[in-house]
TIKEKE-91250 format. One line per 8 residues: for each residue x, z, y negated of N, C-alpha, C. Coordinates in steps of 0.1 Angstrom, whole numbers. Example, Ala and Ser with C-alpha at 12.3 -4.5 7.8 and 13.67 -1.06 7.14 Angstrom:
132/78/57/123/78/45/132/78/33  128/71/22/137/71/11/129/79/0
//
This chain:
136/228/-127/134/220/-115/120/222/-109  118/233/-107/107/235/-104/93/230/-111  92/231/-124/84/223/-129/79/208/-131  94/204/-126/96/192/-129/88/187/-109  93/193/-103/85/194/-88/71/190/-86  64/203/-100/47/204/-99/44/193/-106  50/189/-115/42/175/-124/43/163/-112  55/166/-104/55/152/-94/45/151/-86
40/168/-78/27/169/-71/14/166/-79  17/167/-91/2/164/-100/0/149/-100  13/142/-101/11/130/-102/6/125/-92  9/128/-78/6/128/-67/-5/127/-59  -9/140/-68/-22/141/-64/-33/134/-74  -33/133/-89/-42/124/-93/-40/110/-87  -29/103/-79/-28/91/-78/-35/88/-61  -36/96/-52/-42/98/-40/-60/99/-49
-63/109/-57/-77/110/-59/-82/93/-67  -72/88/-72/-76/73/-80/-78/64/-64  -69/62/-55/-67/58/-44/-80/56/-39  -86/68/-37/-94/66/-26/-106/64/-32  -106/71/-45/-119/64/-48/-121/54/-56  -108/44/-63/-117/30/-66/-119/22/-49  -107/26/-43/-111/17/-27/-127/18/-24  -132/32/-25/-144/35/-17/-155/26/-31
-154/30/-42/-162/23/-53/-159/7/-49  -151/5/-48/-149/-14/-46/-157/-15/-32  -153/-9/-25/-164/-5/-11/-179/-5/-11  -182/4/-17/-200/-1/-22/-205/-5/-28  -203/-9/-37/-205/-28/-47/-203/-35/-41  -198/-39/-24/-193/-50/-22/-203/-55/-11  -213/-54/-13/-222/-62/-1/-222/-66/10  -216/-77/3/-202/-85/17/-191/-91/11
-183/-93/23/-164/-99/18/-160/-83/12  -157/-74/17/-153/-60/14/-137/-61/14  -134/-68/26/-118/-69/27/-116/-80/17  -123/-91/12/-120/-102/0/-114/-95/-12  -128/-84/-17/-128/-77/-27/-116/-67/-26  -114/-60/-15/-102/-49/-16/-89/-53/-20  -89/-66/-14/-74/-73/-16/-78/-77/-30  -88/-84/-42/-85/-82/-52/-85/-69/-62
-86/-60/-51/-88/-45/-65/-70/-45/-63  -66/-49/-48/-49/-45/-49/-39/-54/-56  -43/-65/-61/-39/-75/-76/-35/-64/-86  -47/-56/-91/-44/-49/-100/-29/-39/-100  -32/-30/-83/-20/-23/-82/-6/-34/-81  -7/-47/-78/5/-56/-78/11/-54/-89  0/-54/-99/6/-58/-117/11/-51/-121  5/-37/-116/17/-23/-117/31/-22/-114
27/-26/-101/39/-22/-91/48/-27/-98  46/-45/-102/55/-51/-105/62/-48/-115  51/-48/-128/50/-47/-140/64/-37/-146  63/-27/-138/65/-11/-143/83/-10/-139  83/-14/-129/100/-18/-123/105/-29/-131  102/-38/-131/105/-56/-141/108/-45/-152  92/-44/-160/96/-39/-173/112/-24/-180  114/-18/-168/120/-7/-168/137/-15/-168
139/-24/-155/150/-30/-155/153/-39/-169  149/-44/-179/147/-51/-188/147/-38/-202  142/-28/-197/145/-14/-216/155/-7/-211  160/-9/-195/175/7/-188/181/-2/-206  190/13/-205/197/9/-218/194/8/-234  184/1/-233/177/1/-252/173/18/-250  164/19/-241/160/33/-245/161/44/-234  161/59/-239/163/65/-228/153/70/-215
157/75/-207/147/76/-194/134/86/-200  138/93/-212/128/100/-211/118/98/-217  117/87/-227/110/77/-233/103/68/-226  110/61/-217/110/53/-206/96/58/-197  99/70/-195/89/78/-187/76/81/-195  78/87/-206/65/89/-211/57/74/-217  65/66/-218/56/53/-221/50/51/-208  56/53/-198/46/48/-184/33/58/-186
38/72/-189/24/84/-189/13/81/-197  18/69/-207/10/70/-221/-3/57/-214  6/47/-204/-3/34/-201/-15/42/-191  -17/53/-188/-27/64/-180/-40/64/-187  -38/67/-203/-48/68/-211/-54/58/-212  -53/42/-208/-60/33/-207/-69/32/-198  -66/38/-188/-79/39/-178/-88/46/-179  -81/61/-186/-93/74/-187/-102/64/-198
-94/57/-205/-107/53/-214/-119/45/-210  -113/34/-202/-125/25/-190/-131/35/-182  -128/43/-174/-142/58/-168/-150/64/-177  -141/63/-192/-148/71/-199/-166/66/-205  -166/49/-205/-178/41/-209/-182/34/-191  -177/33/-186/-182/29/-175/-191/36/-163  -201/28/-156/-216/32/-152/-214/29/-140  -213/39/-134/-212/44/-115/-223/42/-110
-226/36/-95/-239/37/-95/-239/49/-86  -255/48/-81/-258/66/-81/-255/71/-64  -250/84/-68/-245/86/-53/-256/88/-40  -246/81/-27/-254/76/-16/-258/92/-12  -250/101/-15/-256/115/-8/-265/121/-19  -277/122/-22/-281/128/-36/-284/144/-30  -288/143/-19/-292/155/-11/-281/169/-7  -268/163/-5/-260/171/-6/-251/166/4
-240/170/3/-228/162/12/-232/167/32  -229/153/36/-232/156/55/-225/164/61  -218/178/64/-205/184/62/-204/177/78  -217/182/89/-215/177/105/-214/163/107  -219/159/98/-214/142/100/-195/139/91  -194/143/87/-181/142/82/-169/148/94  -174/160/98/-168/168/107/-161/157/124  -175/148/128/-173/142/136/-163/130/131
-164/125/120/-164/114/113/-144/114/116  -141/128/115/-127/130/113/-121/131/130  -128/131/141/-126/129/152/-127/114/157  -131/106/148/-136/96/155/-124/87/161  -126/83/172/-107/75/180/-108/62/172  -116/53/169/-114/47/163/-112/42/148  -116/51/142/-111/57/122/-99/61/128  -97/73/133/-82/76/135/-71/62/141
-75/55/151/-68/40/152/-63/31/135  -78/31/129/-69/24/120/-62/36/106  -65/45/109/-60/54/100/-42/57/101  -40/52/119/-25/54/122/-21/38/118  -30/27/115/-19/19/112/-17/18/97  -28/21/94/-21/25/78/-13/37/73  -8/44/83/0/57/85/13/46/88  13/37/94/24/28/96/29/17/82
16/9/78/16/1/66/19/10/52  15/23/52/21/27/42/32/32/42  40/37/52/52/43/54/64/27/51  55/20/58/72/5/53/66/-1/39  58/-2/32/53/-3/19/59/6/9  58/14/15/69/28/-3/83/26/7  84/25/20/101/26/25/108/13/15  103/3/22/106/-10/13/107/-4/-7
94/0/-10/96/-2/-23/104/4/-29  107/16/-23/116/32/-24/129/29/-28  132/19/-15/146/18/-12/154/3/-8  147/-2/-18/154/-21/-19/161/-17/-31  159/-11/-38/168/-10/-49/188/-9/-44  182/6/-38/193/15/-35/200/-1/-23  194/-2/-11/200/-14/-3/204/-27/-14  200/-39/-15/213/-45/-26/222/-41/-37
219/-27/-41/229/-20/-49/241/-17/-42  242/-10/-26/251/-8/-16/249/-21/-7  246/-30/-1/248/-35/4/252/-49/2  252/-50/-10/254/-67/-19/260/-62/-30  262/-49/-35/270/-48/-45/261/-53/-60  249/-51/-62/237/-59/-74/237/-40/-80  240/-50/-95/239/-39/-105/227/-35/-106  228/-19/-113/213/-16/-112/204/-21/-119
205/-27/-129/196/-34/-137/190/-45/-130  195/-57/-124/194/-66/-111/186/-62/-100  192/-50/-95/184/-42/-82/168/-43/-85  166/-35/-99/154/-31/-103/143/-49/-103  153/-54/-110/144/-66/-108/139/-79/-96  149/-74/-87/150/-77/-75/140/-69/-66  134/-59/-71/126/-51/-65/106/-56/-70  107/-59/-87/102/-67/-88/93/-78/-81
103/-86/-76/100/-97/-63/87/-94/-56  93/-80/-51/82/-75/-39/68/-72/-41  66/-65/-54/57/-62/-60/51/-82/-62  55/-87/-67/48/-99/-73/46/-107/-62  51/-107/-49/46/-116/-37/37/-111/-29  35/-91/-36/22/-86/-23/11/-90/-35  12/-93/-48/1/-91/-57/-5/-109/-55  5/-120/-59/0/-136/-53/-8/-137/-43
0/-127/-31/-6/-131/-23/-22/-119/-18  -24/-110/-26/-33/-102/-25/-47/-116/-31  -44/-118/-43/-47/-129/-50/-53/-140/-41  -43/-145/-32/-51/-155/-27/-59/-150/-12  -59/-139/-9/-64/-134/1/-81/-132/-2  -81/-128/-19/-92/-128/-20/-102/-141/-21  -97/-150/-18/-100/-159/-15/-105/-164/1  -92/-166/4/-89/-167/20/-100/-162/30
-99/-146/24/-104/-140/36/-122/-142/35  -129/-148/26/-142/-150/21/-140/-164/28  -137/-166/34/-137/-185/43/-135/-181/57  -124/-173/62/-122/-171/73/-117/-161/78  -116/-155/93/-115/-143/98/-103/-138/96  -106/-122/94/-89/-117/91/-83/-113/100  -85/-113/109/-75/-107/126/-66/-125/125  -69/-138/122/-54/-144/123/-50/-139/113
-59/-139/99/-47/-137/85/-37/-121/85  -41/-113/95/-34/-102/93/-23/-103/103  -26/-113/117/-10/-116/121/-5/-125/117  -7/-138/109/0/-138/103/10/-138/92  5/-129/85/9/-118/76/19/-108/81  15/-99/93/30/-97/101/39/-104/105  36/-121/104/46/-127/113/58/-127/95  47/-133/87/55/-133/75/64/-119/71
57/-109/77/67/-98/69/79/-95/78  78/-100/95/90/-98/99/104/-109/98  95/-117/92/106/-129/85/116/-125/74  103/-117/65/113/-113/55/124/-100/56  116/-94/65/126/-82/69/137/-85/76  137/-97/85/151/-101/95/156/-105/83  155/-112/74/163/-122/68/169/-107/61  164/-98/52/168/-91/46/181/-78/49
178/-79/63/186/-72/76/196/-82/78  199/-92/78/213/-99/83/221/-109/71  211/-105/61/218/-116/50/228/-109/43  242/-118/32/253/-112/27/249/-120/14  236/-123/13/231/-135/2/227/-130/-8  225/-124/-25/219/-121/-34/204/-128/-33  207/-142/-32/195/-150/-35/187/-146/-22  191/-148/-11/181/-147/3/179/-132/1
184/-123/0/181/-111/-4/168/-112/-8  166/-117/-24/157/-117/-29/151/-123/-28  146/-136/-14/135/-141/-8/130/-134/1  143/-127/8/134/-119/17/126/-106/14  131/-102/3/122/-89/-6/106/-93/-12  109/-107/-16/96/-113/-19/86/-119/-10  89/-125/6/82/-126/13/79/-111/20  87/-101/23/82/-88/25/68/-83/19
66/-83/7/57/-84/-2/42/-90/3  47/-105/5/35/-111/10/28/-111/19  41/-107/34/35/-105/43/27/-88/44  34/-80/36/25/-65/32/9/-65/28  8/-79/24/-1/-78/12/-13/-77/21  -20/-80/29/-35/-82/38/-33/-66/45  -26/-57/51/-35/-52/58/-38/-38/57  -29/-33/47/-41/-21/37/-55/-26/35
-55/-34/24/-70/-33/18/-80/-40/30  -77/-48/38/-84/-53/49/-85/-43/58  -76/-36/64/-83/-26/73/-92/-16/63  -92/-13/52/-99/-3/46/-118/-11/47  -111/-23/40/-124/-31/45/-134/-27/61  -129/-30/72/-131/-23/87/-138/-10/82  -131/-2/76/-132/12/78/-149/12/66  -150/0/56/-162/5/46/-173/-4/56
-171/-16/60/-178/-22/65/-186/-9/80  -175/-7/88/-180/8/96/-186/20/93  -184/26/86/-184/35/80/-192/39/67  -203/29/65/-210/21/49/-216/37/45  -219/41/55/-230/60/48/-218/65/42  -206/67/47/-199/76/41/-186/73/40  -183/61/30/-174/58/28/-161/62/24  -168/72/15/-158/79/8/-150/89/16
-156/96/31/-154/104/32/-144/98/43  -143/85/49/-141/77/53/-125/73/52  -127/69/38/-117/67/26/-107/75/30  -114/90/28/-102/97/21/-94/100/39  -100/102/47/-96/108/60/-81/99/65  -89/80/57/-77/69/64/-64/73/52  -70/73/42/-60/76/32/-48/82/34  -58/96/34/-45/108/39/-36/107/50
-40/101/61/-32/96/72/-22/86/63  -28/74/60/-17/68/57/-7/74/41  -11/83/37/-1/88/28/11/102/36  5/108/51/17/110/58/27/99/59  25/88/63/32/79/64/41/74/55  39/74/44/39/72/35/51/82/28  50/97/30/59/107/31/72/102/41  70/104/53/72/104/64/85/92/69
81/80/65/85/69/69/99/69/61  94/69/42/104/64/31/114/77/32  110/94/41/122/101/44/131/98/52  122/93/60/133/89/76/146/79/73  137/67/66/145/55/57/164/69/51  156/68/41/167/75/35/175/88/43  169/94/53/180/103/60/192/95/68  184/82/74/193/73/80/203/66/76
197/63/62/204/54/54/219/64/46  214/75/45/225/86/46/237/86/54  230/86/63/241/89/80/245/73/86  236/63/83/245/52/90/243/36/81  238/40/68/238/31/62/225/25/58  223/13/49/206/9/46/205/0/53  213/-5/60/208/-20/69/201/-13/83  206/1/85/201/3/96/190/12/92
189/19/83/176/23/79/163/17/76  165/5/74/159/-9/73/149/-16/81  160/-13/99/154/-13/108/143/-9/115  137/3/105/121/11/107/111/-4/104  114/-11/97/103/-21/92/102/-26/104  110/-36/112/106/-44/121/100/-37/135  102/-22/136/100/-14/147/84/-13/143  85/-11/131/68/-7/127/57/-15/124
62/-31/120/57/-45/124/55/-45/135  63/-43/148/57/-44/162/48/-39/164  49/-23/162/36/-11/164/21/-15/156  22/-22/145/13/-28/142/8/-36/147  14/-49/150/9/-56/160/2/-55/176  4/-44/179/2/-33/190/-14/-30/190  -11/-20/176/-24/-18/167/-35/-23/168  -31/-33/160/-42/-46/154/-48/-54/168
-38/-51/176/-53/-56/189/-58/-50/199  -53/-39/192/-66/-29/197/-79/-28/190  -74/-25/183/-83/-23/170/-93/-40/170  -89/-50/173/-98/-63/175/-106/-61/181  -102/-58/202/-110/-53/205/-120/-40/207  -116/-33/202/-124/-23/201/-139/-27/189  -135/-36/179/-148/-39/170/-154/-47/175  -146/-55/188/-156/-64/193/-161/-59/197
-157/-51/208/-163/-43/219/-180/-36/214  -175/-31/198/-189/-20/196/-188/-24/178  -193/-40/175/-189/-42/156/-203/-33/149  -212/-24/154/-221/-20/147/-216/-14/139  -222/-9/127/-217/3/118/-228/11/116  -221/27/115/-223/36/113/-230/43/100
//
């Protein structure tokens, strides 16, 4: 058990060090449209997300979990091989890292503002992804094979819609597209909260998805566009915040969902949709207030 513990923190941890730094690499190639581009690097993670759950629900059965698992380990080696020929450009610190400018950097009230809403966005993002399975398996009675694909959904309506963001957000401002994007994800969460439906089930898992999809990689955007000297360091500060969340949120989910069920564990989404919304206009005004960057 214990071993099986450390490989999960390894996983963990190489998948936070991939995190932050293609965000911050898509971040400095990006000129301008940083939030356009971020939402297309998160296409790719859609294809995963999806890919990996679809494909799993579709082999339960032909083959076993432990096979199952090492074929996902084996699709890793395709990337080390793309790092392996690919040409970084040269780093912004050549001189040596700013330790006092980083130091402040981690005080700052407004990095930490959007750092807590992506401590929010990522906590209902893995709660959702964590635990839609487990909810229409108990609460609609959907076999696990079903569940898994039904989970699916979610993944492929934050990745469409990541897709067309990169679009969108290169024409027009993202403070409407990111409330409306909440408005969409609390649609899908009520529906998902009061339905006895398989099918609405699985529209509302799929609009969840899309309304998810803008305001990770768009606030990260804020944070490269602000932040352009030290992105990385930037990166990792909002990151980490939002991977408490991340911890934090999909526990709570499941302690509740223990003690009084998944519909009411559920209930964290639309609580955390508001606090977002909360958020996000602070956070408007405040870049009005001072949009220079640092």
């Amino acid at each position: 058990m214990m071993a099986l513990r450390f490989a999960i923190f390894l996983i963990g941890l190489g998948g936070g060090v991939i995190n932050g730094g293609t965000n911050a690499l898509v971040a400095d190639i990006s000129s301008g449209g940083r939030a356009a581009n971020l939402n297309l690097l998160g296409v790719f993670f859609g294809v995963g997300a999806m890919g990996v759950p679809f494909a799993l629900g579709m082999l339960t059965g032909r083959y076993s979990q432990t096979a199952l698992v090492a074929g996902v380990g084996a699709l890793a080696l395709i990337p080390v091989a793309a790092l392996a020929i690919a040409r970084f450009p040269a780093p912004k610190q050549p001189q040596g890292f700013p330790i006092a400018a980083a130091g402040r950097l981690v005080r700052d009230p407004l990095l930490l503002l959007m750092g807590l809403m992506l401590f929010l966005e990522s906590g209902i993002e893995i709660s959702v992804g964590g635990w839609t399975s487990t909810f229409v398996s108990e609460e609609l009675a959907v076999a696990a094979r079903d569940a898994l694909i039904i989970l699916s959904l979610y993944w492929m309506g934050m990745m469409l819609a990541r897709l067309a963001l990169g679009y969108i957000l290169r024409r027009t401002s993202p403070f409407p597209v990111l409330y409306s994007c909440l408005a969409i994800a609390l649609a899908g969460a009520l529906l998902l909260l009061t339905t006895r439906s398989v099918a609405a089930a699985a529209v509302g898992v799929f609009t969840l998805g899309v309304g998810f999809a803008a305001m990770f990689p768009t606030v990260l955007g804020f944070i490269g566009d602000r932040y352009a000297t030290l992105s990385g360091t930037a990166f990792s500060v909002a990151i980490a915040i939002s991977l408490c969340g991340g911890m934090l949120l999909p526990y709570s989910a499941g302690v509740l969902g223990n003690r009084f069920g998944m519909r009411v564990s559920f209930a964290i989404v639309p609580v955390a949709l508001f606090l977002l919304a909360l958020c996000l206009t602070a956070l408007m005004r405040k870049l009005r207030q001072s949009p220079s960057t640092s």
